[in-house]
PyMOL Python script that loads the backbone (N, CA, C, O; Angstrom):
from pymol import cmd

cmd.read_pdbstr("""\
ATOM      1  N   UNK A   1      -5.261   2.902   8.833  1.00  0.00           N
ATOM      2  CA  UNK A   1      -4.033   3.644   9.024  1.00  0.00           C
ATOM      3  C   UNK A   1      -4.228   5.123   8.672  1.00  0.00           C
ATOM      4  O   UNK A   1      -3.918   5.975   9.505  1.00  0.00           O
ATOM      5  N   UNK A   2      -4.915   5.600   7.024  1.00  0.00           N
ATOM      6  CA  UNK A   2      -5.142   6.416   7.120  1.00  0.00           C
ATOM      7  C   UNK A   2      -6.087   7.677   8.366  1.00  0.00           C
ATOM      8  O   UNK A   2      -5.938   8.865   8.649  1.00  0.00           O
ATOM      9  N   UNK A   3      -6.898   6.739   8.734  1.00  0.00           N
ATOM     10  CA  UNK A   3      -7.617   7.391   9.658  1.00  0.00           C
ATOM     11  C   UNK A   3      -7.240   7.991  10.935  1.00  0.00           C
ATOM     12  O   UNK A   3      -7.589   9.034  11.486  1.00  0.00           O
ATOM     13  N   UNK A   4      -6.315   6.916  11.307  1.00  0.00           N
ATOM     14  CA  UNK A   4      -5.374   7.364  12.540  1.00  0.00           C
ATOM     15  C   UNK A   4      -4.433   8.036  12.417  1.00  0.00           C
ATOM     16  O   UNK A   4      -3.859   8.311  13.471  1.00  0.00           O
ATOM     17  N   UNK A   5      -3.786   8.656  10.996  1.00  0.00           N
ATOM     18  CA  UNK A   5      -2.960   9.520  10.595  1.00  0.00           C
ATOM     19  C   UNK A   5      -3.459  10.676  10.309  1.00  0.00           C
ATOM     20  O   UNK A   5      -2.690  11.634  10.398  1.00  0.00           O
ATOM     21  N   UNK A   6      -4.830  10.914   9.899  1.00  0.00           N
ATOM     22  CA  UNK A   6      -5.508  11.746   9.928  1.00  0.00           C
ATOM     23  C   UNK A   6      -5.634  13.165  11.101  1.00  0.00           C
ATOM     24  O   UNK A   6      -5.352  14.359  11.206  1.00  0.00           O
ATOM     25  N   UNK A   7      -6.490  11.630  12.081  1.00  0.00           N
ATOM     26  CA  UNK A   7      -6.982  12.409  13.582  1.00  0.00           C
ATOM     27  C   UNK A   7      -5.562  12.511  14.415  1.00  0.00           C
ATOM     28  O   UNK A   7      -5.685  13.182  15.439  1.00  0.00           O
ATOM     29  N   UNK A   8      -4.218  11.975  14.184  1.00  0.00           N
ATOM     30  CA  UNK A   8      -3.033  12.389  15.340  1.00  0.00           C
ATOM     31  C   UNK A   8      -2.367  13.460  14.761  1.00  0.00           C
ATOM     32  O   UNK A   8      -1.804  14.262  15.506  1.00  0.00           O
ATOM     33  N   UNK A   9      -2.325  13.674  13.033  1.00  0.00           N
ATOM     34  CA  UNK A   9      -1.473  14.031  13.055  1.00  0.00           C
ATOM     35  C   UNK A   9      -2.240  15.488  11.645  1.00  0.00           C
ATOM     36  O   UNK A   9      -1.346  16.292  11.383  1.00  0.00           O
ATOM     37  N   UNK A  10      -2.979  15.663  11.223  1.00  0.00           N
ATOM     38  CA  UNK A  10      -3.834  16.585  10.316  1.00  0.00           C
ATOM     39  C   UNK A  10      -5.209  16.502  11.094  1.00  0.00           C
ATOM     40  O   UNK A  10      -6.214  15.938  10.662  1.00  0.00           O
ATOM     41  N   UNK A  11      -5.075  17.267  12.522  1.00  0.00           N
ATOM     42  CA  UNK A  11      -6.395  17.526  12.990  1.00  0.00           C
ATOM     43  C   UNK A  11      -7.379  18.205  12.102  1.00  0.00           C
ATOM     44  O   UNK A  11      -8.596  18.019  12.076  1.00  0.00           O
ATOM     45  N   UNK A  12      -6.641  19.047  11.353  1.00  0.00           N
ATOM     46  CA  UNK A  12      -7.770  20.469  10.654  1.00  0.00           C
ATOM     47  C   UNK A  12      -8.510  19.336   9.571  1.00  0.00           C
ATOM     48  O   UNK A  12      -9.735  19.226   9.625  1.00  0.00           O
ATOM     49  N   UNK A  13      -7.815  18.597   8.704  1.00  0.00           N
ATOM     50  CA  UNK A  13      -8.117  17.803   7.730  1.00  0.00           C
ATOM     51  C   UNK A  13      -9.059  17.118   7.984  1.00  0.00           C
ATOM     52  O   UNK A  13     -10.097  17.390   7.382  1.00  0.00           O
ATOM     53  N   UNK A  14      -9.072  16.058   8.888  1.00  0.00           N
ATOM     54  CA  UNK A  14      -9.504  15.234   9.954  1.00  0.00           C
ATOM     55  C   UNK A  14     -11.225  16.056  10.241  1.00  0.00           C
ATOM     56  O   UNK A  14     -12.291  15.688   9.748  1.00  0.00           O
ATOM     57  N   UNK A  15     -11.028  17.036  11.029  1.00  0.00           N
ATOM     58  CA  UNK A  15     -11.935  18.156  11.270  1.00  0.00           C
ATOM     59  C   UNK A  15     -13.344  18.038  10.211  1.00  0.00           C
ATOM     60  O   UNK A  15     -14.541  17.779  10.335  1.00  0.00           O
ATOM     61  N   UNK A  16     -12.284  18.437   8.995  1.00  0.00           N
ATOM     62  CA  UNK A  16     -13.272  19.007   7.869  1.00  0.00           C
ATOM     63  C   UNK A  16     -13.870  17.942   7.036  1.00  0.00           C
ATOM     64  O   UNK A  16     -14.786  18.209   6.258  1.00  0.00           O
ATOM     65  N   UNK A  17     -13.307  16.526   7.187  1.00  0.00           N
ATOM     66  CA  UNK A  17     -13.900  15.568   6.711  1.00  0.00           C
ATOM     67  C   UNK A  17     -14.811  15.055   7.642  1.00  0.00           C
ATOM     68  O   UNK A  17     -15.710  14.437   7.072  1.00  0.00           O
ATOM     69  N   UNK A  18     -14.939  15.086   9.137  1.00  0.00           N
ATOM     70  CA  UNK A  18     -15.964  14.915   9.650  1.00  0.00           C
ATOM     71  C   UNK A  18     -16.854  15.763   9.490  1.00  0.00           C
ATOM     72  O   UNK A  18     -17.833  15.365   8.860  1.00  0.00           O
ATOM     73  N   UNK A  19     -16.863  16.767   9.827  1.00  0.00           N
ATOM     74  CA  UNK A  19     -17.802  17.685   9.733  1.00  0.00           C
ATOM     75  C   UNK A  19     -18.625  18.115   8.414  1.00  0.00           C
ATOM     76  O   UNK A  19     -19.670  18.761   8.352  1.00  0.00           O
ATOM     77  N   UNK A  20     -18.078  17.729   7.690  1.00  0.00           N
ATOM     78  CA  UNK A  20     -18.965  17.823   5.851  1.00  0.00           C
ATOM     79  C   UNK A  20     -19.183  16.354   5.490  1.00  0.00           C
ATOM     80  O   UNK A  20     -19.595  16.039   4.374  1.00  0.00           O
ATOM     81  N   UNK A  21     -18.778  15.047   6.874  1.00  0.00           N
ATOM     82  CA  UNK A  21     -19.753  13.655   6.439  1.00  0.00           C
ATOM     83  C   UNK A  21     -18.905  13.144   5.296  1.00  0.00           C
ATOM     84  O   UNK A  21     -19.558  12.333   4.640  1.00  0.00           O
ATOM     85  N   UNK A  22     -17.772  13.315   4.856  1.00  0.00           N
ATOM     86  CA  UNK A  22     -17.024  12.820   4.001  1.00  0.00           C
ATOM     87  C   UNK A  22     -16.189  12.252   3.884  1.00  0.00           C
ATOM     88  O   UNK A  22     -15.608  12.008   2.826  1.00  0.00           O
ATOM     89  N   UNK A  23     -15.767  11.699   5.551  1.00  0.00           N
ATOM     90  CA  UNK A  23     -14.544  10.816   6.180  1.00  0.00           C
ATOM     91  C   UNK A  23     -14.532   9.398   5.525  1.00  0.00           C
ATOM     92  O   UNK A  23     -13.469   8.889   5.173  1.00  0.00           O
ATOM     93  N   UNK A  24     -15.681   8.799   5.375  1.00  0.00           N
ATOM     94  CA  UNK A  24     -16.004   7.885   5.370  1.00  0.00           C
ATOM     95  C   UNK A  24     -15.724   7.434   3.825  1.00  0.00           C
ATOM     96  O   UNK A  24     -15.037   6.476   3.470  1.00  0.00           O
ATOM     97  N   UNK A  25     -16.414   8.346   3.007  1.00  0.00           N
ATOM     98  CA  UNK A  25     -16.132   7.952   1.638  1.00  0.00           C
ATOM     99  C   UNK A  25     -14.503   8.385   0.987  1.00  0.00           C
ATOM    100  O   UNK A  25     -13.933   7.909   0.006  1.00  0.00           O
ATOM    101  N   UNK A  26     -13.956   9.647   2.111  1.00  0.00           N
ATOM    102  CA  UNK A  26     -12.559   9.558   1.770  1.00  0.00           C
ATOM    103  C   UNK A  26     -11.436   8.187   2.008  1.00  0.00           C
ATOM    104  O   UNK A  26     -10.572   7.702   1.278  1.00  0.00           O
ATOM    105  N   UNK A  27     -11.879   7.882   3.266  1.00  0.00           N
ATOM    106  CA  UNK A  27     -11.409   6.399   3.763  1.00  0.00           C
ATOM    107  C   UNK A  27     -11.161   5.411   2.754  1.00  0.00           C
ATOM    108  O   UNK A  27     -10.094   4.960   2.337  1.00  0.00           O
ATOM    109  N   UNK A  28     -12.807   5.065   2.322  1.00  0.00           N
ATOM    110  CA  UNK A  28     -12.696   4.229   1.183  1.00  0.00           C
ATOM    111  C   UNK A  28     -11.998   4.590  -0.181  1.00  0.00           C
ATOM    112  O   UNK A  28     -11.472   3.749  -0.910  1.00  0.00           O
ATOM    113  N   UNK A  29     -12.025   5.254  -0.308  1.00  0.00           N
ATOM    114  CA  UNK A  29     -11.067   5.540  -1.658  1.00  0.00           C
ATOM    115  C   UNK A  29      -9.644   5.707  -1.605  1.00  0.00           C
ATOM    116  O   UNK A  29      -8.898   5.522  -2.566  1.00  0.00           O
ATOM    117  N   UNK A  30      -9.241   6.107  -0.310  1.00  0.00           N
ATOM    118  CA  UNK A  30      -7.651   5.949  -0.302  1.00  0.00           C
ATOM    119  C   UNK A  30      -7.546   4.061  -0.102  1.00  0.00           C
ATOM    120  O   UNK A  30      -6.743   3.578  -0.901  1.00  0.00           O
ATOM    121  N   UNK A  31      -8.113   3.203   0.662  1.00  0.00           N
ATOM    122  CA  UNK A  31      -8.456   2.318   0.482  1.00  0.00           C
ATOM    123  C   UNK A  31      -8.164   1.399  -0.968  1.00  0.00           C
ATOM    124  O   UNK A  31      -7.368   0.494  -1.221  1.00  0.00           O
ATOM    125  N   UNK A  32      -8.869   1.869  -1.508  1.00  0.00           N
ATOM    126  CA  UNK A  32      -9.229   1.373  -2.686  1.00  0.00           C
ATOM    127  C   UNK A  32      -7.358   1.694  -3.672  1.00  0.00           C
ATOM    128  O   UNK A  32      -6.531   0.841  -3.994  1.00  0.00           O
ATOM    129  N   UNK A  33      -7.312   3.037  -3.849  1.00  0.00           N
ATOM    130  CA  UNK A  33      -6.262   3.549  -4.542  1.00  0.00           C
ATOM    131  C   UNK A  33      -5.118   2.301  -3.803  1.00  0.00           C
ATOM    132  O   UNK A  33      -4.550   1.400  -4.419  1.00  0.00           O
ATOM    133  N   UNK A  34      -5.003   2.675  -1.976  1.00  0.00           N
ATOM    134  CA  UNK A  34      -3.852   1.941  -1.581  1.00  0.00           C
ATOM    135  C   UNK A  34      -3.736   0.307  -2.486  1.00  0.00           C
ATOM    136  O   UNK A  34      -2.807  -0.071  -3.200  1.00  0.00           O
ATOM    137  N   UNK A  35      -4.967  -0.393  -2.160  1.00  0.00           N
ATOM    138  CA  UNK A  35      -4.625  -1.786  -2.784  1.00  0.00           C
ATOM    139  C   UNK A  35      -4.674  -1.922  -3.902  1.00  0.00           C
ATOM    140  O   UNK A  35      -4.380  -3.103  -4.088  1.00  0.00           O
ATOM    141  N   UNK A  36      -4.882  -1.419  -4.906  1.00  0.00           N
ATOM    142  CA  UNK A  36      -4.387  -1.345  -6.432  1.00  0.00           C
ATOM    143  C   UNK A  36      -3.438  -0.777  -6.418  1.00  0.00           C
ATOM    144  O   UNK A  36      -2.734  -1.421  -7.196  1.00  0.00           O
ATOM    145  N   UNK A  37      -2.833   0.080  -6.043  1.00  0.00           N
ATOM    146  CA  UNK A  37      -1.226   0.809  -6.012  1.00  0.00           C
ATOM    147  C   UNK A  37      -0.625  -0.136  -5.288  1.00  0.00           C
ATOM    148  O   UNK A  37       0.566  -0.031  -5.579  1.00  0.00           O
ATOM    149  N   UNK A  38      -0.810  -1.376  -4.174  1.00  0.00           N
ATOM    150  CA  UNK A  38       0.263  -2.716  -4.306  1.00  0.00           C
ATOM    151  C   UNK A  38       0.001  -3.343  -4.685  1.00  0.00           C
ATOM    152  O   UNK A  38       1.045  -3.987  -4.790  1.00  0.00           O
ATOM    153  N   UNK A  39      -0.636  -3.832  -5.072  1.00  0.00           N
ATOM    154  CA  UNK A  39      -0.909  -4.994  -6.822  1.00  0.00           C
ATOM    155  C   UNK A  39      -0.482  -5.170  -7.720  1.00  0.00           C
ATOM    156  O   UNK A  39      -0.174  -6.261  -8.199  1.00  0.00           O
ATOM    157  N   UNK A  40      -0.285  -3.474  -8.448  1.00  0.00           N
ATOM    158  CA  UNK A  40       0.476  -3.167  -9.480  1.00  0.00           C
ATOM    159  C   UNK A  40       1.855  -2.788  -9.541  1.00  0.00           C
ATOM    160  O   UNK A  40       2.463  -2.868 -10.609  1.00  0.00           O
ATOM    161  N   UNK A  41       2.773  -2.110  -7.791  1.00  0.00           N
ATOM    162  CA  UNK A  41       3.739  -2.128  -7.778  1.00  0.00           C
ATOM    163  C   UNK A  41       3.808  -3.579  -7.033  1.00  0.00           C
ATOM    164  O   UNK A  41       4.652  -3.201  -6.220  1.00  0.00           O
ATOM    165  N   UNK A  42       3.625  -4.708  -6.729  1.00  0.00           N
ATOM    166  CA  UNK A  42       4.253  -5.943  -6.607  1.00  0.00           C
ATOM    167  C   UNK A  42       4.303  -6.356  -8.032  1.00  0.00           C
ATOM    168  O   UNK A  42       5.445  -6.342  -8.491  1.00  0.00           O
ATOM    169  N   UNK A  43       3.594  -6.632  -8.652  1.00  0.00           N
ATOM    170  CA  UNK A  43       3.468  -7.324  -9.784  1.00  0.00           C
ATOM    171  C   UNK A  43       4.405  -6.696 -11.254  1.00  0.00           C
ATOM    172  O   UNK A  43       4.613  -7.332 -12.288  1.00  0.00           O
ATOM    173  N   UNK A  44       4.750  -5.606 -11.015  1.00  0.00           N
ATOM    174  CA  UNK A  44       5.811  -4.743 -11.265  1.00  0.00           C
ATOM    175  C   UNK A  44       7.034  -4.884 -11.195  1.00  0.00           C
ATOM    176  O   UNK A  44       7.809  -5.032 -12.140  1.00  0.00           O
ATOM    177  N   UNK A  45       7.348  -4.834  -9.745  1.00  0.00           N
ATOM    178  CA  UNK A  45       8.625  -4.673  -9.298  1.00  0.00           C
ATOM    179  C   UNK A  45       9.170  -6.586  -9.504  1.00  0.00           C
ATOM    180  O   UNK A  45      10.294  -6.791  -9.964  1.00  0.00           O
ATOM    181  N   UNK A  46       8.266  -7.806  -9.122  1.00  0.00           N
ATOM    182  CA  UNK A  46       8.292  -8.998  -9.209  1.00  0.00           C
ATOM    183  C   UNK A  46       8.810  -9.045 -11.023  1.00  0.00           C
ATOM    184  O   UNK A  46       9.815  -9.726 -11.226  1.00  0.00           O
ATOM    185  N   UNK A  47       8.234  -8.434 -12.143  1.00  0.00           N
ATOM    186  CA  UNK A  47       8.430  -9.046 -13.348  1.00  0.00           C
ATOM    187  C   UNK A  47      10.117  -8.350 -13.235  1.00  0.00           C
ATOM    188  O   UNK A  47      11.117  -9.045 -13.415  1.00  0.00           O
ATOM    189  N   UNK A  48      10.152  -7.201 -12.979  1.00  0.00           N
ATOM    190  CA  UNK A  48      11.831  -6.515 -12.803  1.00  0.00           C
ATOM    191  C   UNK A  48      12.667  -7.137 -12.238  1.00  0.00           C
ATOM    192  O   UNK A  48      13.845  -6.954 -12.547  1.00  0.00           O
ATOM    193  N   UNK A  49      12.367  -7.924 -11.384  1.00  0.00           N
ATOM    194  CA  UNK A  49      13.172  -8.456 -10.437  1.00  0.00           C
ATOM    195  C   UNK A  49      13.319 -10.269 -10.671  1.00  0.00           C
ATOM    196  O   UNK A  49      13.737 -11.166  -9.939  1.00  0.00           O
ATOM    197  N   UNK A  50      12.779 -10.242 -11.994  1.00  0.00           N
ATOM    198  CA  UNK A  50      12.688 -12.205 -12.397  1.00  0.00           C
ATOM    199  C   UNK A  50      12.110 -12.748 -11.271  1.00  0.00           C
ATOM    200  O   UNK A  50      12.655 -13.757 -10.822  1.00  0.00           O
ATOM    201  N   UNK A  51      11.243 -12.367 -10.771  1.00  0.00           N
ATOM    202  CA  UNK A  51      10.704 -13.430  -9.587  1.00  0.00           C
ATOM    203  C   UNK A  51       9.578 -13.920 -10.247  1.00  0.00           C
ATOM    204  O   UNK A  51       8.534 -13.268 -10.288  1.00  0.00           O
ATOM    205  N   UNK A  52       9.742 -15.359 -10.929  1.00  0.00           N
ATOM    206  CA  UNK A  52       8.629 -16.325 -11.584  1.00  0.00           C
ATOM    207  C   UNK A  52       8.125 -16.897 -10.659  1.00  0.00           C
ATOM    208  O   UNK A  52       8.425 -16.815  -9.468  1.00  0.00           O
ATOM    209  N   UNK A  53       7.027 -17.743 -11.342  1.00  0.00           N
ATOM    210  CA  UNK A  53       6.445 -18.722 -10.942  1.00  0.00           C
ATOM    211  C   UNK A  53       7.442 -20.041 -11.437  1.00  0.00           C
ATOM    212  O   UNK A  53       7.266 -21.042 -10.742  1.00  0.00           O
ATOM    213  N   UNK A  54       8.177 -20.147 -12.228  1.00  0.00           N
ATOM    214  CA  UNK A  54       9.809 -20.430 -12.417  1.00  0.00           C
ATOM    215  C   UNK A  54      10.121 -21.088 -11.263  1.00  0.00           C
ATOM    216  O   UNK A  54      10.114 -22.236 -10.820  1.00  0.00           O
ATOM    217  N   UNK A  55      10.503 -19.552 -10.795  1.00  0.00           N
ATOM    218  CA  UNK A  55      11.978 -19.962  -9.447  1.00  0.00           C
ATOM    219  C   UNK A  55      10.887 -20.358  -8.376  1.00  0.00           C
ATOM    220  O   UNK A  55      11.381 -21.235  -7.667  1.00  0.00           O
ATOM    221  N   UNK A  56       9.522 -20.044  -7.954  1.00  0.00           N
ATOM    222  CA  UNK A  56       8.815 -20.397  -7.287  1.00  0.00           C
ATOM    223  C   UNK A  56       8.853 -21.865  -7.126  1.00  0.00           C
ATOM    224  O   UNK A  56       8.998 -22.288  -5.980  1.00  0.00           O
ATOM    225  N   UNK A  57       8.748 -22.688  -8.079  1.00  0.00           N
ATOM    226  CA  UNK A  57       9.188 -23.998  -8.162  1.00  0.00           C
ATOM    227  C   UNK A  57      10.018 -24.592  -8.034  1.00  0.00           C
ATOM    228  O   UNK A  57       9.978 -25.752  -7.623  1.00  0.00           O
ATOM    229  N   UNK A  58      11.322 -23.791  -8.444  1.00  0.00           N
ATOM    230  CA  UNK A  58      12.458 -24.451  -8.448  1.00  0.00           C
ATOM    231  C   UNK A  58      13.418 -24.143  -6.833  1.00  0.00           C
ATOM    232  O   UNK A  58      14.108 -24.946  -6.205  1.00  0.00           O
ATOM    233  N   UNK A  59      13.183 -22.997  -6.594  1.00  0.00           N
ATOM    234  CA  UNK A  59      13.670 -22.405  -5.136  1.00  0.00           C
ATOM    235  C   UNK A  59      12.625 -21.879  -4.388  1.00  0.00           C
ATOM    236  O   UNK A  59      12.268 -20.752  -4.732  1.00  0.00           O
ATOM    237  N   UNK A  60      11.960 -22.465  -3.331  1.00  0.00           N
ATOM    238  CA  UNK A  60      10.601 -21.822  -2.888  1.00  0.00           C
ATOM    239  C   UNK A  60      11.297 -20.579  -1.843  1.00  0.00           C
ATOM    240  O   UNK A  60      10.535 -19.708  -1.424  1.00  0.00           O
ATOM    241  N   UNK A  61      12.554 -20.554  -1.510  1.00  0.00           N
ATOM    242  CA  UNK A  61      12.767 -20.263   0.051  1.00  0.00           C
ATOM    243  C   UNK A  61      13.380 -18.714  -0.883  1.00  0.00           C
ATOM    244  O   UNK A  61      13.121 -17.565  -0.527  1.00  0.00           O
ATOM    245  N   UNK A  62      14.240 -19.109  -2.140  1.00  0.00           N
ATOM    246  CA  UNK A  62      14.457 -17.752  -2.379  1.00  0.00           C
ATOM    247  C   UNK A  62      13.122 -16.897  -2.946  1.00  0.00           C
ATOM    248  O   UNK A  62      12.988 -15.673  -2.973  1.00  0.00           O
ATOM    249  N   UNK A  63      12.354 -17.741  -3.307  1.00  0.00           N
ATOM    250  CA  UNK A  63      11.403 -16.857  -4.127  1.00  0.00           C
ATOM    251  C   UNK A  63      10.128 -15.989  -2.929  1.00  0.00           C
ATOM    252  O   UNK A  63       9.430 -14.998  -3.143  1.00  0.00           O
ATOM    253  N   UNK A  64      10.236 -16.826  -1.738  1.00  0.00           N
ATOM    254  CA  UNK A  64       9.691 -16.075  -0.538  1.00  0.00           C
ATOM    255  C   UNK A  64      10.142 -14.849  -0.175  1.00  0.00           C
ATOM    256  O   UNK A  64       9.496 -13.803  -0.221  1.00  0.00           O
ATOM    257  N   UNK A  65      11.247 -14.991   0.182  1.00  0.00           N
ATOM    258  CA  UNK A  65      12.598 -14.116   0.622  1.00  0.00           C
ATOM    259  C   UNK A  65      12.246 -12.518  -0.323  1.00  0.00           C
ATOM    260  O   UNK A  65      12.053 -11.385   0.117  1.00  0.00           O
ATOM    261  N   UNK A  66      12.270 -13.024  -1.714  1.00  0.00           N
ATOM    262  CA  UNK A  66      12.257 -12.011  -2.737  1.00  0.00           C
ATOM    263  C   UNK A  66      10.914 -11.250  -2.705  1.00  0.00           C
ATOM    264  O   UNK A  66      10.841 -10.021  -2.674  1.00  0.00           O
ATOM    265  N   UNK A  67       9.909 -12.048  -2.716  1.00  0.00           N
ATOM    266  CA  UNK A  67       8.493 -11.493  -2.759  1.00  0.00           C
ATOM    267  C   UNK A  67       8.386 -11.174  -1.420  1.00  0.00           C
ATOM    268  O   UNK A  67       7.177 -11.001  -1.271  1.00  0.00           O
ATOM    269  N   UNK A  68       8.954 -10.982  -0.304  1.00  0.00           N
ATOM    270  CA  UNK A  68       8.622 -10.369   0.883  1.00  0.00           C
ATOM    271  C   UNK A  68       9.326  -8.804   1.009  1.00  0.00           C
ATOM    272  O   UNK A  68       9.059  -7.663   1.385  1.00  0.00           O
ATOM    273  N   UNK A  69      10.261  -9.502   0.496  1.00  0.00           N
ATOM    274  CA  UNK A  69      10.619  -7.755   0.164  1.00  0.00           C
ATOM    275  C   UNK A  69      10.302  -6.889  -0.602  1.00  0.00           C
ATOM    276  O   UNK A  69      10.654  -5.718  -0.459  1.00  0.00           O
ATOM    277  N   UNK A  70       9.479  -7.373  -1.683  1.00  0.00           N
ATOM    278  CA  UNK A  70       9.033  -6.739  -2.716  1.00  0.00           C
ATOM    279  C   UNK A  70       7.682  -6.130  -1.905  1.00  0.00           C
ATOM    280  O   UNK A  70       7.249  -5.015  -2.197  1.00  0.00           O
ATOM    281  N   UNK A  71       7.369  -6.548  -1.381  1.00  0.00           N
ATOM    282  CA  UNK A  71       6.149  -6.365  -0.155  1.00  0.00           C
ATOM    283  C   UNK A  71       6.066  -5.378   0.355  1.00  0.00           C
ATOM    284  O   UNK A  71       5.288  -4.429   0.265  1.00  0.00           O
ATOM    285  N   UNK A  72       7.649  -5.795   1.429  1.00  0.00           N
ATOM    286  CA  UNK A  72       7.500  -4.588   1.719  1.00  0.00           C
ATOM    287  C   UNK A  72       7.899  -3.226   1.515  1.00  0.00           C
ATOM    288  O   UNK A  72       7.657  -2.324   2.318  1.00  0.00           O
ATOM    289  N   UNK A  73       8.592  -3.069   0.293  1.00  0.00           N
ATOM    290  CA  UNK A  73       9.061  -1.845  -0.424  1.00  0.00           C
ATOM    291  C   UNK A  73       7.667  -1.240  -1.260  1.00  0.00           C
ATOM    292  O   UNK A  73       7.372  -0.067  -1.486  1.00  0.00           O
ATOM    293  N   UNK A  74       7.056  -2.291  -1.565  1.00  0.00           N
ATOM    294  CA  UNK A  74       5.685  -1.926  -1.983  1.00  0.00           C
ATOM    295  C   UNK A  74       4.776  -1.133  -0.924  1.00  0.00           C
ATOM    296  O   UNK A  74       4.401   0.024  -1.116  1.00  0.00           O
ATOM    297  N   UNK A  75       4.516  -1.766   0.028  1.00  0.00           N
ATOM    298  CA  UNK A  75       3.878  -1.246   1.399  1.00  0.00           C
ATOM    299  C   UNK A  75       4.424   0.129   2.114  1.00  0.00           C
ATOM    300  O   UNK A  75       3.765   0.947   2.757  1.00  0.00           O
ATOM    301  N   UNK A  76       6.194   0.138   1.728  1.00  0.00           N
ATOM    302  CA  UNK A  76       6.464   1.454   2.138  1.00  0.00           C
ATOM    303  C   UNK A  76       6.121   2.334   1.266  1.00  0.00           C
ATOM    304  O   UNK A  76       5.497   3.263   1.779  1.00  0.00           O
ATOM    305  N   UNK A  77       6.364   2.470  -0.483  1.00  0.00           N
ATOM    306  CA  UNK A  77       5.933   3.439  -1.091  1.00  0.00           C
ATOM    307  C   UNK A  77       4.166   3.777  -0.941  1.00  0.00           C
ATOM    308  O   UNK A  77       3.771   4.942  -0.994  1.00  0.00           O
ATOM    309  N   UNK A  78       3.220   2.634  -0.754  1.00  0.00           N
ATOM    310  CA  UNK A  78       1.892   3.182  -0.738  1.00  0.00           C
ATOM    311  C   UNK A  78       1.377   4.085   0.511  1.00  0.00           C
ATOM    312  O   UNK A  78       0.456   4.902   0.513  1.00  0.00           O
ATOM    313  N   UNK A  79       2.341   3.656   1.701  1.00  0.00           N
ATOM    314  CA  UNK A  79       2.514   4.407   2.996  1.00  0.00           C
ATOM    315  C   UNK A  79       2.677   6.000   2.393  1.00  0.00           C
ATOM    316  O   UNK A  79       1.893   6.948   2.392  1.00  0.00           O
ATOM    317  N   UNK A  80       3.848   5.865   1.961  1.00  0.00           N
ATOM    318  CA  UNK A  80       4.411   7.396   2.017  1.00  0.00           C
ATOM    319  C   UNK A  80       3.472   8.361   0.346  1.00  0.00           C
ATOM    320  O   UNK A  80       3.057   9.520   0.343  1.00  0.00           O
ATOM    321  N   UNK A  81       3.421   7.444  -0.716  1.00  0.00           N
ATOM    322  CA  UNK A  81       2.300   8.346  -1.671  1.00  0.00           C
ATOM    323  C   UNK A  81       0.765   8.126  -1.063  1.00  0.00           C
ATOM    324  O   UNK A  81      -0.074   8.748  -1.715  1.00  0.00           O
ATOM    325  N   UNK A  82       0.330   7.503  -0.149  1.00  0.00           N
ATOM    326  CA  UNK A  82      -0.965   7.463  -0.147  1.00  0.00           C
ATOM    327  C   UNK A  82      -1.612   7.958   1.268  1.00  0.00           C
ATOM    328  O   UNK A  82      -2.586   8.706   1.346  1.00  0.00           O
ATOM    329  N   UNK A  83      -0.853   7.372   2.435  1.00  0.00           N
ATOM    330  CA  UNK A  83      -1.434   6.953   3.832  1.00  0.00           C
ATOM    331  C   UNK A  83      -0.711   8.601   4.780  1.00  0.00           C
ATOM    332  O   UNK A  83      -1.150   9.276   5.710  1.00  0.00           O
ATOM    333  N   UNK A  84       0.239   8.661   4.134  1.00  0.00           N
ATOM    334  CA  UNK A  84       0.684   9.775   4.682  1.00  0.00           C
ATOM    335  C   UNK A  84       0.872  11.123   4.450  1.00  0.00           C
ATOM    336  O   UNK A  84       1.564  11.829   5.184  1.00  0.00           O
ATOM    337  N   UNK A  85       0.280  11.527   3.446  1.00  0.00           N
ATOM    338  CA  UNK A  85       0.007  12.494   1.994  1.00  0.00           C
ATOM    339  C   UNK A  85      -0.810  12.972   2.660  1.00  0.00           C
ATOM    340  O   UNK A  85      -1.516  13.877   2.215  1.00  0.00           O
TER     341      UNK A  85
END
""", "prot")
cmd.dss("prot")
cmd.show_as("cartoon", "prot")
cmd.util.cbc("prot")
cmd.orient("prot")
């Protein structure tokens, strides 16, 4: 994602990481940052939000419901601090 946000939309950026051979290791590290920044905001926002392994047992359908959204509010903040930055 980052990459294709890169080259459509920060040509110059894009540019200068190819050209100094550093695309590649920038890639991986936003990479890296992105999936530890949703790990820690799921696992976060899940203890805030009482979503156990509890209710996992006891209500599977709400505890889906809950952790999908936690998902994807997670997925939007790493979008907008990481992928689109």
């Amino acid at each position: 994602m980052r990459w294709r946000y890169l080259k459509e939309h920060r040509r110059a950026i894009y540019s200068q990481l190819v050209l100094s051979d550093k695309l590649a290791g920038h890639l991986e590290e936003i990479d890296q940052s992105a999936n530890e920044m949703m790990e820690r905001l799921i696992k976060d926002m899940a203890e805030r939000q009482g979503v156990t392994e509890r209710l996992k047992a006891e209500n599977q359908l709400r505890w889906v419901g809950m952790m999908n959204n936690i998902r994807s509010a997670a997925e939007e903040m790493v979008l907008n601090d990481l992928i689109y930055a």
